[in-house]
Each structure stands twice: as structure tokens, then as C-alpha cells.
N, C-alpha and C positions, 0 to 999 in steps of 0.2 A: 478627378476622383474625389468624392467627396471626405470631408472631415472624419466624418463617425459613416463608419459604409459598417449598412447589419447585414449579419449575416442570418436571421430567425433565428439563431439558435442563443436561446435564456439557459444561462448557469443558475441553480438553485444553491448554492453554497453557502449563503447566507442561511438561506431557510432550513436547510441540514445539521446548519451546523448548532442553531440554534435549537433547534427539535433533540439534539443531543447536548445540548450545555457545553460545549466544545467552544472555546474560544480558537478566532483565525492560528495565532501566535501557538497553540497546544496544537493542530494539525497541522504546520508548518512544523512543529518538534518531530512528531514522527512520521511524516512521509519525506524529510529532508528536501525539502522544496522552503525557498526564500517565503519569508511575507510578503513582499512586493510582487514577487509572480502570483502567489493565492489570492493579492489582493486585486490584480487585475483582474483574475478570473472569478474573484466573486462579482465585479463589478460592470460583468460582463464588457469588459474591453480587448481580450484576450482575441486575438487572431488566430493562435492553433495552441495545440494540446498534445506531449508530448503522450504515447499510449501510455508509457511506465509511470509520466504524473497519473494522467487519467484512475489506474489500477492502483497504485499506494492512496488516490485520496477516497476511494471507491472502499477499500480494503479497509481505511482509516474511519468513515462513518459508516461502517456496514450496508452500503444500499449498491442497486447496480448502477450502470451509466446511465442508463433511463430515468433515472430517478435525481440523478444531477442534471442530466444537459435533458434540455427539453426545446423542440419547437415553440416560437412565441408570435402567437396568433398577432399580436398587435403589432409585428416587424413586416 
């Protein structure tokens, strides 16, 4: 099994979060999710995603999941 196995799918969390001025460490405040998990998942390393994170960080930048997780053409 390889090191880094993709899976296509690109977290945009970086770029959400910055389109709203939200630092990682402010949407870790309120959806009670660590910065270490956020950070994985912005860093797309993340292997799964619990639904309930999914829906607080969804509900915490106002966009839907499509609009975080996205297909990446270059995987």
C-alpha cells in the first residue's frame, strides 16, 4: 500500500476559510473539533470524515459539502 494513497477527493478548507477571514484555530472554536483534525483535513490527509464534523464545519462557513469536498481532477 502506498505512503500517501489519494483518494480524488480535495478539501477546499483552506480556501473557505480564507474567502471568509476565519482563521483554522476560530472554526476549531466553534464546531469543537481539535486543530489537529482541521488541520489534517485541510491538508487533505484526512482518510474519513465524521458526518457531524462534516455538518458543524459546513454550518460554521455557511457553504454546502460540495463546496468543501470536491473531486481533484489531478488525483
Amino acid at each position: 500500500m502506498p505512503a500517501e494513497e489519494t483518494t480524488g477527493i480535495h478539501c477546499r478548507l483552506d480556501e473557505l476559510l480564507e474567502q471568509r477571514g476565519m482563521t483554522l484555530t476560530e472554526l476549531s472554536k466553534r464546531v469543537g473539533v481539535s486543530l489537529v483534525n482541521l488541520s489534517v483535513l485541510k491538508n487533505d490527509r484526512a482518510k474519513a470524515i465524521r458526518f457531524s464534523t462534516l455538518a458543524a464545519v459546513c454550518t460554521a462557513l455557511d457553504c454546502e459539502v460540495g463546496d468543501l469536498l470536491v473531486t481533484d481532477p489531478a488525483s
